[in-house]
N, C-alpha and C positions, 0 to 999 in steps of 0.2 A: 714677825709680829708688826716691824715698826710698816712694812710695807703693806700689810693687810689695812692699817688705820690712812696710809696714804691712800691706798686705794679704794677703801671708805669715804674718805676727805672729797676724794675726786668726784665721787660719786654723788655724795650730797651737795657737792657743789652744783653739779650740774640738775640736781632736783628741786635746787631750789632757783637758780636759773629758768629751769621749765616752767614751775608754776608761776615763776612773775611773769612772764610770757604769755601763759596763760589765762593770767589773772585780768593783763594788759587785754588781749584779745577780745577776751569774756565779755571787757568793760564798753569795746567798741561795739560787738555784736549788739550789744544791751542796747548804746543809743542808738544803731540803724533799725534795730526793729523799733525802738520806739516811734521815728521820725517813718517808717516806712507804716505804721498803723495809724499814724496822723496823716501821713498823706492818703490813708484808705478811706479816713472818714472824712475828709474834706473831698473827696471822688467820689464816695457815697451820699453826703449831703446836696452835691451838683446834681447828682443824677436823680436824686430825688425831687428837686427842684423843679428840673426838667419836666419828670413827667409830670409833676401837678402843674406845671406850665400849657401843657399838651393836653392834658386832660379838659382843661378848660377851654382850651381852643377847640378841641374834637367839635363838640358840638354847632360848632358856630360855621363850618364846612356843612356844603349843600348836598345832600346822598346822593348818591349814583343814581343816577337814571337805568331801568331794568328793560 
């Protein structure tokens, strides 16, 4: 008996081991995607930029002669 509750003991310890591990992990993945969906939308506001930059230049280019 007294070895079934040690080997219990052992067990839970290391389950609760894991989950702080995991808890830990969880909490990093959370801010890299944050910080990786901030830097999506500051690469999407550039390139939005860009093209309404371009857009208004298009026009101001002489057409190809045919």
């Amino acid at each position: 008996m007294e070895n079934e509750l040690n080997t219990l003991e052992q067990k839970l310890g290391q389950l609760i081991k894991i989950s702080s591990q995991l808890r830990t992990e969880n909490h990093q993945l959370r801010q890299e995607l944050a910080q990786a969906q901030s830097d999506n939308r500051l690469c999407n506001d550039k390139i939005e930029s860009a093209r309404t930059r371009l857009e208004k230049l298009l026009p101001t280019f002489p057409e190809e002669l045919s």
